[in-house]
N, C-alpha and C positions, 0 to 999 in steps of 0.2 A: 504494500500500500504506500501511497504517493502523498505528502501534503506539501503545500505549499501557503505563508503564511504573510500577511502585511498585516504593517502599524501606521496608525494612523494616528493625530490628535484634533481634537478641539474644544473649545472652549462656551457653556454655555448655563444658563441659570434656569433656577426652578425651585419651587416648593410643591412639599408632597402634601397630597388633599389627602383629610381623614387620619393622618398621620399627627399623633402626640409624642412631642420632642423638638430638639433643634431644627432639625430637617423639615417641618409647617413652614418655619420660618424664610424669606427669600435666602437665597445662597446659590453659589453657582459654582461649576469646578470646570479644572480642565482634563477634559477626558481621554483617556487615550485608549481606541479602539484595536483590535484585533481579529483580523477575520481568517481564517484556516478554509481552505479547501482540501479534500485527500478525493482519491480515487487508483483504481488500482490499473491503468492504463497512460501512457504520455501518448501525444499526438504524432504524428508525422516528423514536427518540429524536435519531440523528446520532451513539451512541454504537457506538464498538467495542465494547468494555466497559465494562461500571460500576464507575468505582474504587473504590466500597462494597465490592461482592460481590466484586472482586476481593480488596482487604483480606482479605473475612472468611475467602476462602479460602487465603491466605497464612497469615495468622493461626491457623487450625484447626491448622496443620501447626508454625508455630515456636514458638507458644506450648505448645506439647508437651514443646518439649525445651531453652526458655527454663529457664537456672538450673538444668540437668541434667547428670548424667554422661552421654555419650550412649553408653559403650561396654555401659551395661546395659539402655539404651533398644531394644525393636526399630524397626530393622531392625539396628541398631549391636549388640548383643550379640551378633552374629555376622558381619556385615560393615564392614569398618573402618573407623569415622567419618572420613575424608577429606574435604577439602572437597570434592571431584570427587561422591564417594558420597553426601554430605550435598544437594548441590545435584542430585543427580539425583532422588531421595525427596525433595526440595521438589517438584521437578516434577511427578513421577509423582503426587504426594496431591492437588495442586493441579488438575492435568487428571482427575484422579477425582471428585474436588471440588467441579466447575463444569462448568457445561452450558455451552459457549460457539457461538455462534449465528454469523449470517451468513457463514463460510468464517475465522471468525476460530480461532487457535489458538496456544496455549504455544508460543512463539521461542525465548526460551532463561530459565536462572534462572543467574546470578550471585551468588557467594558468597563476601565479604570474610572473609579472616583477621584480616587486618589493615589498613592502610594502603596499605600496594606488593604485597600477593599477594593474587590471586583465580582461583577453578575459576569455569569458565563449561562449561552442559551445556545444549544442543538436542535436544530432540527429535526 
């Protein structure tokens, strides 16, 4: 089996609805995302994926909500920008996103708060 993985960051704020604690409160971090592909096949090229098109399509999705409130962003203006929630909407826009070929497919996305806390979501 094959993975192939990019790091991403950005930067972006949010309070959590329903939630008692610091985190009700506004705050915002800077994120740093992590998206894995594996599959047990490379293409013609020898490539699982192409870290370009992979980029571009990480990219389409956090440059959205880079520098953003995301609790007024959809899918956030009604579901609570979690990181759990946040990295699952990475995932979902990114396997929307991108054709992926040879039995290859989105493992998981990883999604830093901060330093020591991170949501990880598989599809």
């Amino acid at each position: 089996m094959f993975e192939v993985t990019i790091e991403e960051t950005f930067a972006a704020g949010h309070a959590l609805r329903n939630y008692h604690g610091k985190c009700e409160n506004v705050h915002g971090h800077n994120y740093r995302c992590r998206v894995t592909v594996e599959g047990p096949d490379l293409d013609d090229v020898g490539l699982l994926v192409d870290f370009v098109a992979l980029k571009r399509a990480v990219h389409k999705v956090i440059d959205r909500l880079d520098h953003q409130w995301l609790n007024e962003l959809e899918p956030f203006d009604k579901l609570n920008p979690s990181a759990e929630n946040i990295a699952k909407h990475i995932s979902d826009e990114v396997q929307s996103g991108m054709a992926f070929t040879n039995g290859a497919r989105l493992a998981a996305v990883t999604l830093w708060e901060n330093d020591t806390a991170y949501a990880v979501y598989r599809p």
